[in-house]
C-alpha positions in Angstrom: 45.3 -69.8 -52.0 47.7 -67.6 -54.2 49.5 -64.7 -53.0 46.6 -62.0 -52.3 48.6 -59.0 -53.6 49.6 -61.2 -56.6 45.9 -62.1 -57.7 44.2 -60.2 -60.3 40.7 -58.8 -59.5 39.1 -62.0 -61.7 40.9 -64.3 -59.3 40.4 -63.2 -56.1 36.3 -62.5 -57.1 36.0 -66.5 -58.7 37.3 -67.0 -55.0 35.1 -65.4 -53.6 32.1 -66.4 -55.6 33.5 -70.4 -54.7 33.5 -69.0 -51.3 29.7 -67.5 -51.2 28.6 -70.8 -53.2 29.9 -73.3 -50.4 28.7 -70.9 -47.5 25.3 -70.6 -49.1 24.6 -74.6 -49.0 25.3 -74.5 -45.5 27.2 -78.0 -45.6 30.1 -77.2 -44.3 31.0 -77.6 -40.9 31.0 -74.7 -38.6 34.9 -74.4 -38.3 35.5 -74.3 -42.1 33.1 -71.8 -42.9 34.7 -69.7 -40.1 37.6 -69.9 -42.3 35.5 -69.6 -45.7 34.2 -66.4 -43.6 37.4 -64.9 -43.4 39.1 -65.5 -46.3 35.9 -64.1 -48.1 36.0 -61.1 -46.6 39.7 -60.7 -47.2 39.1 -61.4 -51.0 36.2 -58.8 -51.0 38.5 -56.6 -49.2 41.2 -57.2 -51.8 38.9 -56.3 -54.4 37.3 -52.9 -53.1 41.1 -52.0 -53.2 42.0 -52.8 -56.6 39.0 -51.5 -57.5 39.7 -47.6 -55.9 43.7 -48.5 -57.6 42.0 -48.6 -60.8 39.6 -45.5 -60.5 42.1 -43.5 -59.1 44.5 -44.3 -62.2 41.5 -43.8 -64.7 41.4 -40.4 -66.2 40.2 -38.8 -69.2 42.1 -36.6 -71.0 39.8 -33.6 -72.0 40.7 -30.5 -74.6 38.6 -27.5 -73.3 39.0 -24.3 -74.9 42.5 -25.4 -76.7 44.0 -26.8 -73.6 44.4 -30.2 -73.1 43.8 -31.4 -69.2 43.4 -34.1 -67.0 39.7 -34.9 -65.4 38.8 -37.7 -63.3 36.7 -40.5 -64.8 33.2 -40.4 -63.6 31.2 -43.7 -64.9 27.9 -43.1 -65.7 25.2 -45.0 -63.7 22.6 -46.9 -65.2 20.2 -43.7 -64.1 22.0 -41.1 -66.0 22.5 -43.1 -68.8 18.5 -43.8 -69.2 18.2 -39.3 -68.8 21.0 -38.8 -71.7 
């Protein structure tokens, strides 16, 4: 495995998705998916991080009455979107 805090989001979560694929057919042996355990939840882990990284850096720049500030981004969830 690569360097964790070198790994973009898509790596570590094709990882992971190897890693719930091999602990989902049950054939490996107990050890192993131990270690498939762990490394999983250090890659889901990883990801939940860069994931509050990038929220925290996203912003919209608003202009409200002339004056141009910055406002957090709020994504819209599949219920809001179906009201608006």
């Amino acid at each position: 495995m690569t360097d964790k805090q070198e790994m973009s989001f898509e790596e570590a979560m094709n990882q992971l998705e190897t890693i719930v694929n091999q602990l989902e057919h049950g054939d490996v042996p107990l050890e192993k998916a131990i270690d498939l355990f762990q490394q999983g939840m250090q890659l889901s882990q990883l990801c939940g991080q860069k994931l509050a990284q990038v929220e925290r850096k996203i912003e919209m720049i608003v202009e409200e009455d002339g004056e141009i500030r910055k406002q957090p981004f709020i994504p819209q969830t599949e219920e809001s979107e179906t009201l608006g």
